[in-house]
C-alpha positions in Angstrom: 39.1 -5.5 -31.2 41.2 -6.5 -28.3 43.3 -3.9 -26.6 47.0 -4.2 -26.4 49.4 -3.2 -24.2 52.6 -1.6 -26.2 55.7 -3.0 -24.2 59.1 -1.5 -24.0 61.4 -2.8 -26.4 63.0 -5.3 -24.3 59.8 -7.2 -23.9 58.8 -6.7 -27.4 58.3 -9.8 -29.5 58.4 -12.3 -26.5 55.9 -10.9 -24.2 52.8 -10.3 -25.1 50.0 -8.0 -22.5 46.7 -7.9 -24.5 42.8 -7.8 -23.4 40.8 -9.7 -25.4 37.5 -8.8 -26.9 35.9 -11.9 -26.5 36.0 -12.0 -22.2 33.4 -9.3 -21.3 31.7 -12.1 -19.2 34.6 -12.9 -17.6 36.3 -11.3 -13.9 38.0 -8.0 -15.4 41.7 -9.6 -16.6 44.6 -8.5 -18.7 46.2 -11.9 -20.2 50.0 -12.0 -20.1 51.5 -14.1 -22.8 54.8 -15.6 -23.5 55.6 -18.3 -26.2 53.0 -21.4 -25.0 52.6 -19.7 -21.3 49.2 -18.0 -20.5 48.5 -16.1 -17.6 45.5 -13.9 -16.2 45.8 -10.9 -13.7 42.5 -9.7 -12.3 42.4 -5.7 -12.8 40.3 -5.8 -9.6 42.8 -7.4 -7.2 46.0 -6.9 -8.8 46.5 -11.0 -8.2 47.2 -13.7 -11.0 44.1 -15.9 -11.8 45.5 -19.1 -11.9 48.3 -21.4 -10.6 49.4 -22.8 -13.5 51.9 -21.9 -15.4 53.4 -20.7 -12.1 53.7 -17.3 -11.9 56.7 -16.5 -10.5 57.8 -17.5 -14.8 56.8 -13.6 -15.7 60.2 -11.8 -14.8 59.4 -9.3 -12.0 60.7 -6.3 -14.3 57.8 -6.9 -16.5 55.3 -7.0 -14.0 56.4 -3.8 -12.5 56.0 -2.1 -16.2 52.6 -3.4 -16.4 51.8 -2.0 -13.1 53.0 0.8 -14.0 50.6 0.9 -16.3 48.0 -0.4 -14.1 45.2 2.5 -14.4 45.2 2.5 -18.7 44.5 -1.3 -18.5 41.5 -0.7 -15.9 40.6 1.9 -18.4 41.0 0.0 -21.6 38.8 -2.9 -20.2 35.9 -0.3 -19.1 35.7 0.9 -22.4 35.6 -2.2 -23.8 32.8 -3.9 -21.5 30.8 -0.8 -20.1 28.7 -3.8 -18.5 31.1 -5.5 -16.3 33.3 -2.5 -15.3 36.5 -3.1 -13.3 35.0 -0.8 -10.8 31.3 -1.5 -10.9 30.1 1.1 -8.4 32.1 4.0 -11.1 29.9 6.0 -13.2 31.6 6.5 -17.3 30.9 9.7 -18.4 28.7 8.4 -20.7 26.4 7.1 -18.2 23.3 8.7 -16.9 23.2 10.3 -13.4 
């Protein structure tokens, strides 16, 4: 079940911040979604994935709520693919020592 990223109401309905449950092979990302626009931020780097569509076309306000939220994303993707961790040298807790 992807994981997705409740937005404050002014993004709400336009904006969409979702990880989707089908990427665990995939760099660790957090797809940002808006009408036909796609993009994909990389939880290691904090740096869009791709150059097109540009993305200086997600309003700065909204990044700077999703950076906000930047640790519950990194979280939200661990516990979805334990296998390629945002962090690989980071233990879960359900790991053994």
């Amino acid at each position: 079940m992807p994981y997705n990223l409740r937005l404050s109401g002014r993004w709400r309905g336009t904006w969409v911040v979702k990880i989707y449950d089908n990427e665990r092979l995939e760099p660790p990302h957090v797809t940002i979604r808006n009408k036909d626009d796609t993009w994909r931020v990389d939880l290691r780097t904090c740096k869009f994935m791709d150059d097109d569509p540009p993305p200086h076309k997600v309003p700065k306000d909204l990044c700077d709520e999703i950076i906000d939220r930047w640790e519950t994303l990194r979280k939200a993707w661990d516990e979805m693919f334990p296998t390629n961790k945002v962090n690989p040298d980071t233990k879960g807790e359900d790991d053994d020592d």
